[in-house]
C-alpha positions in Angstrom: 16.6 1.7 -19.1 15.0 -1.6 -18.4 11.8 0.7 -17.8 12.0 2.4 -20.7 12.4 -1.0 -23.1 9.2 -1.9 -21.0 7.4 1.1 -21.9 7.8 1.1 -25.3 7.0 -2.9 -25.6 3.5 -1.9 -24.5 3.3 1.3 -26.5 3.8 -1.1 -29.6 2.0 -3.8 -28.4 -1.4 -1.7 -27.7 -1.4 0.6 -31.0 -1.4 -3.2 -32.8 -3.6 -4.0 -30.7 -5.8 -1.0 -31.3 -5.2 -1.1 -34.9 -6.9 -4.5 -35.3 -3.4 -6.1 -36.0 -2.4 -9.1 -34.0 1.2 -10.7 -34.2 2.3 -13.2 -32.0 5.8 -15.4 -32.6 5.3 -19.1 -30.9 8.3 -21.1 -31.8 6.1 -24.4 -31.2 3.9 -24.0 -34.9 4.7 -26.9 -36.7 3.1 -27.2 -40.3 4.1 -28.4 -43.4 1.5 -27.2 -45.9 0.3 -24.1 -47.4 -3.6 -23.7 -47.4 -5.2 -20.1 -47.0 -8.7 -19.4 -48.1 -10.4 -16.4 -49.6 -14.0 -15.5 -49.7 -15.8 -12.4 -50.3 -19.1 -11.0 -49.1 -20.4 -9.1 -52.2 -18.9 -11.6 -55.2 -18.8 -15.1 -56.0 -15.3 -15.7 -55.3 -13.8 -18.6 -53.5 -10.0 -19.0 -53.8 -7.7 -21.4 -51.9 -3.9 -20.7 -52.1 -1.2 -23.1 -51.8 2.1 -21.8 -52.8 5.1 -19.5 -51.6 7.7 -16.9 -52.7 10.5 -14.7 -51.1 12.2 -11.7 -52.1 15.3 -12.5 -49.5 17.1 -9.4 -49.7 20.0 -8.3 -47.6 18.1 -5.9 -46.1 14.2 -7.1 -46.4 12.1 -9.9 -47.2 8.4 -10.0 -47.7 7.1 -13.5 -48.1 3.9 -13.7 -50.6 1.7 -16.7 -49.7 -0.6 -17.3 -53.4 -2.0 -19.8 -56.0 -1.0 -20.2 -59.3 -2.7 -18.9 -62.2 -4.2 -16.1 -64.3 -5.4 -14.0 -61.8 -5.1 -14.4 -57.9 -4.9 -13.1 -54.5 -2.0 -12.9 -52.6 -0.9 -12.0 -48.9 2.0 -11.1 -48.3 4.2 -10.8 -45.3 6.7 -8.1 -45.4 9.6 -8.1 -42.4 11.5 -4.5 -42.9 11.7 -3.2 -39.5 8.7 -4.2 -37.6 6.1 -7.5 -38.8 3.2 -6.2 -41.4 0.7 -7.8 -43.8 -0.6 -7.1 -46.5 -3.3 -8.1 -49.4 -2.7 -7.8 -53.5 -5.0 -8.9 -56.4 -3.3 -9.9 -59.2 -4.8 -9.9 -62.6 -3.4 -10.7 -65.9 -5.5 -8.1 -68.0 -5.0 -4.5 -66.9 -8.5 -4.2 -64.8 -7.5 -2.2 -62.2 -7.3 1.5 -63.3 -5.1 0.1 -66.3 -2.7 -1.9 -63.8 -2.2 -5.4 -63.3 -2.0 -5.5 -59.3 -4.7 -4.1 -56.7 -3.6 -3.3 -53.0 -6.5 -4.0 -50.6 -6.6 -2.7 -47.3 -6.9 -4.6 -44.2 -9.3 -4.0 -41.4 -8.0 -6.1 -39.3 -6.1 -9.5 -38.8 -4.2 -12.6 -36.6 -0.6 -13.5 -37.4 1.0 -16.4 -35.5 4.4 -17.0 -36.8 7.4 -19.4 -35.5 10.0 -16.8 -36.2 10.5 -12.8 -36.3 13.8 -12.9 -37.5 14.9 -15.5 -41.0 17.7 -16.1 -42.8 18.2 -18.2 -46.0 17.0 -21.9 -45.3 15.2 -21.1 -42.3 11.5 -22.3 -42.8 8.5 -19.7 -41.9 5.6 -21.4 -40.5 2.1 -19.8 -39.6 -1.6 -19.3 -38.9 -3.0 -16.5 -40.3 -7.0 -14.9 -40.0 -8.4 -11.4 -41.4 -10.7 -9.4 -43.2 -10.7 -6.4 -45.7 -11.8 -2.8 -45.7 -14.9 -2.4 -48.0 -13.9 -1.3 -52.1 -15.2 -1.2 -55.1 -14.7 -4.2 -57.3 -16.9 -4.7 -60.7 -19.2 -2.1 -60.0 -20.0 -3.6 -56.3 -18.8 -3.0 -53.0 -17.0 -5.5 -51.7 -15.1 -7.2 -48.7 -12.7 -10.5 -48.8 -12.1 -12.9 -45.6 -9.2 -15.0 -45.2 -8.3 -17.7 -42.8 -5.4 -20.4 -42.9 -1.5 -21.1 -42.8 1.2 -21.6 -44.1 5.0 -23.2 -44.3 7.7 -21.5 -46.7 11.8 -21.9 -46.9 13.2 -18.6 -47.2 15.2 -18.8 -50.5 12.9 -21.2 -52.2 10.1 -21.6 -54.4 7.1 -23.9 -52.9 4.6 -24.4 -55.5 1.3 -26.2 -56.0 -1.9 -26.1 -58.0 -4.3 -28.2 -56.5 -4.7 -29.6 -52.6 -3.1 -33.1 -52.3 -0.9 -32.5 -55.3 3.3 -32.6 -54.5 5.0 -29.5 -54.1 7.3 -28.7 -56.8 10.5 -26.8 -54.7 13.0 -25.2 -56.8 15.6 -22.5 -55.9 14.9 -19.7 -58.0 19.0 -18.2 -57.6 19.8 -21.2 -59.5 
């Protein structure tokens, strides 16, 4: 049996591996800020994002690291049964085929967490490194970057516009 559990620990470890998908869980992180930049190869776009949301359900949670405003991008960390992440552009004009969001596939990425499983309260703390597959955006081809990390409370709302502002925390079940 032991074998077995061993054997399929490697078989998921190499297709993330292989897949260009890196997730490592280090209980040590410590941070207490949200700061994840976005830049793009084909478009002048530079966007910083420092604020957090959860869905906690009772059975999933996906935690969406973004900025606030009229448009933005967001990642966002989805624990169902096994770790993923994922990118979405959100517009407030129907751009995108007539639809408000765009999912943008990932080529590849680095997700180092402090915690695989969470409850309510626990805090989610990471570092977090990626790129896009190449689409079409305005007429060009392009690709987005990312790099940063990120703290979050599951059950809570962590907001802020600007770096060195407060964080405005509120309890959205309230």
């Amino acid at each position: 049996m032991k074998t077995f559990i061993t054997f399929i620990t490697l078989l998921l470890l190499f297709s993330c591996v292989t897949s260009g998908q890196t997730i490592i869980i280090d209980e040590s992180i410590k941070i207490d800020s949200t700061r994840i930049e976005f830049k793009s190869n084909h478009i002048s776009y530079d966007y910083i994002a420092y604020s957090t949301i959860d869905n906690k359900k009772s059975d999933s949670l996906s935690v969406n690291v973004y900025s606030i405003g009229l448009g933005s991008l967001g990642l966002i960390i989805k624990f169902i049964d096994d770790i993923d992440l994922s990118l979405l552009y959100y517009s407030d004009v129907n751009e995108f085929d007539g639809k408000h969001t765009l999912d943008i596939e990932l080529e590849n990425y680095e997700l180092t967490i402090n915690k695989g499983k969470l409850e309510l309260g626990d805090t989610l703390m990471g570092i977090v490194s990626g790129e896009t597959k190449e689409f079409e955006f305005m007429g060009k081809t392009c690709k987005f970057y990312f790099e940063g990390y990120f703290h979050h409370i599951i059950g809570k709302v962590l907001t802020k516009r600007y770096e060195g502002g407060k964080y405005d925390t509120y309890d959205p079940r309230h």
